[in-house]
C-alpha positions as CSV (number, residue, x, y, z in Angstrom):
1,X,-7.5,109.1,36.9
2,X,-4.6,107.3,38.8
3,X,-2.7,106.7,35.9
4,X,-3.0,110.9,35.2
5,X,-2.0,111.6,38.7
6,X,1.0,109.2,38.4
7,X,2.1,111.0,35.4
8,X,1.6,114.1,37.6
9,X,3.8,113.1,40.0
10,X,6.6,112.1,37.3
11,X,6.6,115.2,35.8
12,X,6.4,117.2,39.3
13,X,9.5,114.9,40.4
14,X,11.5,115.6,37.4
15,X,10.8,119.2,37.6
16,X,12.0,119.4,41.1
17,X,15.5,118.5,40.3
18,X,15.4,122.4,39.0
19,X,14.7,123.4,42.6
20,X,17.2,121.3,43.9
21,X,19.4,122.7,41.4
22,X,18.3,126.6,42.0
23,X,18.4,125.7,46.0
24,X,22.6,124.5,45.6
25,X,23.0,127.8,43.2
26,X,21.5,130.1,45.5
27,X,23.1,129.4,48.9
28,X,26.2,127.3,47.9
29,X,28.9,129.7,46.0
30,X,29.7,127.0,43.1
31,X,32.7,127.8,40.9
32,X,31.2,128.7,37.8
33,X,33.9,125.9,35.9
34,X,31.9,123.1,37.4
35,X,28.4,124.7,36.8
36,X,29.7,124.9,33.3
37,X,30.4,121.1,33.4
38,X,27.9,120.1,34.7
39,X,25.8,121.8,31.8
40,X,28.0,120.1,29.7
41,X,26.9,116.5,31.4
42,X,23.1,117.7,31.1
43,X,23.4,118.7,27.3
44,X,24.4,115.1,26.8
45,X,21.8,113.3,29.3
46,X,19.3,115.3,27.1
47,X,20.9,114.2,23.8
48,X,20.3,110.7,24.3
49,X,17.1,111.4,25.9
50,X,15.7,112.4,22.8
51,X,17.8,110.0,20.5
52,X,17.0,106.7,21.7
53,X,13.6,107.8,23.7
54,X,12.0,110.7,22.0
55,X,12.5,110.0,18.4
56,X,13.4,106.5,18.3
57,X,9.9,106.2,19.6
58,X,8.4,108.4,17.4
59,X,9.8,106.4,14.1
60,X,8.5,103.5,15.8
61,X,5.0,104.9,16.4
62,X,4.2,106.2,12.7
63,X,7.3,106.2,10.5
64,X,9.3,109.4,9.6
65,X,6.9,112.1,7.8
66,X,6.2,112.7,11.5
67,X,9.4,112.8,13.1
68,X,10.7,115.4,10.6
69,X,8.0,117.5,10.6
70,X,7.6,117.3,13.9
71,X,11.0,117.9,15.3
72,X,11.4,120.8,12.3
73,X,8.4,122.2,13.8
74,X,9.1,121.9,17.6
75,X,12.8,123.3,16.7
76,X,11.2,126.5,14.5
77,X,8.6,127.3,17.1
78,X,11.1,127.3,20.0
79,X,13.8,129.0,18.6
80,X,11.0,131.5,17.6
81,X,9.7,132.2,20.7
82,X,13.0,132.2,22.2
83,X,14.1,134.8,20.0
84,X,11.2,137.0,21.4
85,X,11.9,136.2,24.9
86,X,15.5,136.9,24.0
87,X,14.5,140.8,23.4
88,X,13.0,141.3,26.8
89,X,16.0,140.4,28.5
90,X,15.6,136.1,28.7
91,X,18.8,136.0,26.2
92,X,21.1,134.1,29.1
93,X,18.3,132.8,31.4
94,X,20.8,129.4,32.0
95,X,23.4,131.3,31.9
96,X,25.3,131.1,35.3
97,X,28.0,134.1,35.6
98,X,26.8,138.0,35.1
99,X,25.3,138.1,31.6
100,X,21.8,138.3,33.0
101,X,20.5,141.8,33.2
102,X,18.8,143.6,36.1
103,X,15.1,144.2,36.3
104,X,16.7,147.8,36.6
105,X,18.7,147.2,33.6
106,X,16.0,145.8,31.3
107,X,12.7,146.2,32.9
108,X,10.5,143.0,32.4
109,X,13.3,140.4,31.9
110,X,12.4,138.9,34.9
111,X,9.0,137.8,33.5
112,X,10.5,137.0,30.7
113,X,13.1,134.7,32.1
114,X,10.1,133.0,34.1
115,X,8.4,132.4,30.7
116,X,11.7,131.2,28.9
117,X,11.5,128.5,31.8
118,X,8.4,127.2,30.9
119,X,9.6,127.3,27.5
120,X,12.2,124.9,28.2
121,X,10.4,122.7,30.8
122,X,6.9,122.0,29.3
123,X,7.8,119.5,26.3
124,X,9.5,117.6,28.3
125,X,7.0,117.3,30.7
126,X,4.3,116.9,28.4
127,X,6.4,113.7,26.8
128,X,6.6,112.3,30.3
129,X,2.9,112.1,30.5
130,X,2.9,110.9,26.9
131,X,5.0,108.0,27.2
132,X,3.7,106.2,30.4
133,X,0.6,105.6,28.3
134,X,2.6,103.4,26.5
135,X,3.0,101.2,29.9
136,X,5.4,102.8,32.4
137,X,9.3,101.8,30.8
138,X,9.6,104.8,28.2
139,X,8.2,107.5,30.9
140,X,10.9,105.9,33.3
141,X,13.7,105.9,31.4
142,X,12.8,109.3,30.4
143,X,11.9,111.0,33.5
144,X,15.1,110.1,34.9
145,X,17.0,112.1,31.9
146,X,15.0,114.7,32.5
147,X,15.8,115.2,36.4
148,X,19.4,114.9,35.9
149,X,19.7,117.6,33.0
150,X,17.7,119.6,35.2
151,X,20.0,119.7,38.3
152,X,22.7,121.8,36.2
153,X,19.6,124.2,34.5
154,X,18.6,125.1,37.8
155,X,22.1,125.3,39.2
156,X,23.4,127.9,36.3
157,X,20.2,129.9,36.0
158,X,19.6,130.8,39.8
159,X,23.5,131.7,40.0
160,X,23.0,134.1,37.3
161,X,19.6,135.3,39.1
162,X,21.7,136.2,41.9
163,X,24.6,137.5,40.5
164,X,21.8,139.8,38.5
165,X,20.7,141.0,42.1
166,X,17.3,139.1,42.2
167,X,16.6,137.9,45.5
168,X,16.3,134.4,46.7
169,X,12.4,134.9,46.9
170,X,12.0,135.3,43.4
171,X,14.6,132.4,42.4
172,X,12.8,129.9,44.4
173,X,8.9,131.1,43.6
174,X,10.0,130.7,39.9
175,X,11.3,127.6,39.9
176,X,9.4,126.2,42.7
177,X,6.3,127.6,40.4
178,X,8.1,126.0,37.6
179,X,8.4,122.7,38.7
180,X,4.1,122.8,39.7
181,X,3.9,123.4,36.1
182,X,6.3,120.8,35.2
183,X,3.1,118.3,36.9
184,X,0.7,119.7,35.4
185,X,2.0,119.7,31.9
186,X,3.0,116.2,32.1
187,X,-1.0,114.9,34.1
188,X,-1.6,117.0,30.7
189,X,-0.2,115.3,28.7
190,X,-1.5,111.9,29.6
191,X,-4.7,112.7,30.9
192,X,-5.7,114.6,27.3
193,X,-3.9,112.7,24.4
194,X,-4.7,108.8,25.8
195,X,-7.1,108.4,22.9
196,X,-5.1,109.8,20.3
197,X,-4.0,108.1,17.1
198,X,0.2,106.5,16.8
199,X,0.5,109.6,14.2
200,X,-0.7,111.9,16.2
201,X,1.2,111.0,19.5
202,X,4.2,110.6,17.1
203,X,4.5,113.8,15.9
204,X,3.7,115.4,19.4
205,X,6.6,113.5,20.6
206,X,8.5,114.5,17.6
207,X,7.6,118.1,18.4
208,X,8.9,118.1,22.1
209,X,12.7,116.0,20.7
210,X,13.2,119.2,17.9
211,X,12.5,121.8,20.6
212,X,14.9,119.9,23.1
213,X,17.5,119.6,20.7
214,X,16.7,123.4,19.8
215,X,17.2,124.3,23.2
216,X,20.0,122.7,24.5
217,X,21.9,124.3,21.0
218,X,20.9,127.9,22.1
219,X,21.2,127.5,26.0
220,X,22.8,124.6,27.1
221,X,25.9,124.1,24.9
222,X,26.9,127.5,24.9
223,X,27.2,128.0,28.8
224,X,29.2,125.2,28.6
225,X,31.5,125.6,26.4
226,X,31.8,129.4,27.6
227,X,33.6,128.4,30.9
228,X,34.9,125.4,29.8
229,X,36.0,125.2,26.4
230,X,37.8,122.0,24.8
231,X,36.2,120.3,28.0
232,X,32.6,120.6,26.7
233,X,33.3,117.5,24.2
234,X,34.2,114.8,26.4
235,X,31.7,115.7,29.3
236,X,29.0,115.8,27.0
237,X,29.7,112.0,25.6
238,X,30.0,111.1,29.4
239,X,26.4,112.2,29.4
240,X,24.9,111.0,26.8
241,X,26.1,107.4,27.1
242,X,25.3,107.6,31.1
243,X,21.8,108.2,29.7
244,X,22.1,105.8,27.0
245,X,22.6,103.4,30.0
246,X,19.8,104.3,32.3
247,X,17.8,103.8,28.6
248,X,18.8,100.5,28.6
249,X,18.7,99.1,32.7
C-alpha cells in the first residue's frame, strides 16, 4: 500500500508541472516564440525519456517481439483516437497561438480537448507507477522527464485556451483535474500490474514509449517548429541529452 501511494504521489507531482505550466500561460502573457521553444526542449526531454528509459527497459525486460508490438500498438491506438478527438475540435489542443476553436465555433471541443489531455498524460503516468516496482531508480529518472516536458504542454495549451476565449476556470479545473488523474493512473499502474510477468510489463511499457513518440510527432513537434522553424533542431537535441543526463545522475 505505501509503495502504491508513493507512486501516487510521483505521478501526481509530475502531472502538476502541467498546472504550473497552464498557471504561467494563463496570467503571464508569454511570447508565443519561447512557448514554441520550449516545446521544442520538451519534445526532446520526452525523446530520451522513452529511448533510454521506456524502451531500453522494455528490451531488457523480455526481448523485442514486445517492444515492437507494443510501441506499434501504443502508436496506432493513439494516433487513432487522436484522430477522433481531432474531429470534435481537439486538433490543436497544445497548440499555443489561435488555432483552437471556440465552444461557440465547434460545440463540444472543449470536452474533447479535456479528453485529448488524458490521452496524452495517462501512459506516462501509468509507466511511472510501472517502473518504481522495479526499485525506485527507473520511476526517478523518469518522473523527472515527465515534469519537465510537461511545463511547456501546459504552457502552450492554456495560452491557446485563452486566446480561444475559455476562461481561466475551465483552464485550471482541466488541468488541475488532469494532473489528479495523472496520480491515479500512475497508483494504477503499480498498485494493479506488481504481479505481472517481464512480458507482460514489457510490452505495457512498450505500449506507453510508441504512444509518446506518437504524440509528441502529432502535437509537440509541430507547435514547435510552427513558431520557430530551423530552431526546432537544435533545442530539441538540447533536450534530449539534458534528459539523457538526469538518466544517467
Amino acid at each position: 500500500m505505501a509503495g502504491a501511494l508513493v507512486a501516487g504521489g510521483w505521478g501526481l507531482f509530475a502531472g502538476a508541472a502541467l498546472l504550473v505550466g497552464a498557471a504561467v500561460g494563463t496570467l503571464v502573457r508569454v511570447p508565443l516564440r519561447l512557448i514554441a521553444l520550449v516545446m521544442a526542449f520538451g519534445s526532446g526531454v520526452l525523446m530520451a525519456a522513452v529511448s533510454f528509459e521506456l524502451i531500453a527497459e522494455a528490451y531488457e525486460r523480455s526481448g523485442m517481439v514486445p517492444v515492437v508490438t507494443g510501441a506499434v500498438g501504443g502508436a496506432v491506438v493513439y494516433s487513432g483516437a487522436n484522430a477522433l478527438l481531432a474531429r470534435r475540435g481537439a486538433r490543436h489542443r497544445k497548440r499555443s497561438g489561435e488555432q483552437q476553436p471556440s465552444e461557440e465555433e465547434a460545440p463540444g471541443s472543449g470536452n474533447a480537448i479535456a479528453l485529448g489531455a488524458l490521452l496524452d498524460g495517462v501512459p506516462e503516468s501509468v509507466v511511472i507507477g510501472t517502473s518504481l516496482l522495479g526499485g525506485g531508480h527507473l520511476g526517478v529518472a523518469t518522473v523527472g522527464a515527465v515534469f519537465i516536458s510537461n511545463l511547456p504542454e501546459g504552457l502552450a495549451s492554456a495560452a491557446g485556451m485563452r486566446a480561444a476565449g475559455r476562461g481561466r476556470g475551465y483552464v485550471f479545473a482541466l488541468w488541475g483535474g488532469i494532473a489528479v488523474v495523472s496520480g491515479l493512473a500512475a497508483l494504477a499502474g503499480y498498485a494493479l500490474l506488481g504481479g505481472a510477468s517481464a512480458a507482460v510489463m514489457a510490452t505495457i511499457t512498450a505500449v506507453a514509449g510508441g504512444a509518446i513518440l506518437a504524440m509528441i510527432a502529432d502535437t509537440m513537434i509541430p507547435e514547435a517548429y510552427g513558431r520557430v522553424h530551423l530552431l526546432t533542431g537544435p533545442v530539441t537535441v538540447i533536450g534530449f541529452l539534458s534528459a539523457f543526463a538526469l538518466a544517467h545522475l
